[in-house]
N, C-alpha and C positions, 0 to 999 in steps of 0.2 A: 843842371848843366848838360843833361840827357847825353854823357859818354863825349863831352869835348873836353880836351887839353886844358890845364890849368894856365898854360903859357899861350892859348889860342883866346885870353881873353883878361889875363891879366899880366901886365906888365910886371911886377909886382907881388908876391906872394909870400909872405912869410908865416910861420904858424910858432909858438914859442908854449913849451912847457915846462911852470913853475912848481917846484913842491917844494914844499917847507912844513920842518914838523913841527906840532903846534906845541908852543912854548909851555904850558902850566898840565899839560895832560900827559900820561901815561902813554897814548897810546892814540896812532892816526896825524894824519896830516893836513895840509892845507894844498890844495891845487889849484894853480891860475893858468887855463887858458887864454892866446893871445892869437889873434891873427889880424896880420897888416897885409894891406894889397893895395895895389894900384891898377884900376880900367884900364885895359889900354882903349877903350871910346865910352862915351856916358850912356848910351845906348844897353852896354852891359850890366848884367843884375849882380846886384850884390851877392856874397857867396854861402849865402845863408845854408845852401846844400851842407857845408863844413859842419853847423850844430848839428844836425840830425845824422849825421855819419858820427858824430863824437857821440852821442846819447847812445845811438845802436852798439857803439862799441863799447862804450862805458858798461852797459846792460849787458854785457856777454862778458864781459871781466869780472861782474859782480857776482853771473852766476858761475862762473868758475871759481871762486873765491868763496862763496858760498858751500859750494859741492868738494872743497878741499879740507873743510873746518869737518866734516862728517865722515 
């Protein structure tokens, strides 16, 4: 999206976080990411940007999660 508005290209934008902890274990949960949007023209790219900003960020909560266990 190279620094444009999420509303300069989506009508539409919603992102939803699920956790739920896992029934038979001890310990740990279950996460569902969700994201709903709407183009506002078809011309526009899907927002695929949104995974790799969740991965980078996911990857910096684990090393801090990590670096708290020590």
């Amino acid at each position: 999206m190279s620094g444009n508005l999420v509303s300069d290209s989506y009508k539409k934008f919603k992102a939803t976080i699920t956790v739920t902890p896992k029934a038979y274990e001890a310990d740990g949960s279950r996460v569902l990411w969700t994201v709903e949007f709407e183009k506002i023209r078809h011309d526009v790219e899907d927002p695929v940007w949104i995974i790799d900003s969740l991965i980078n960020y996911l990857k910096e909560i684990d090393g801090v999660l990590i670096y708290s266990l020590f």
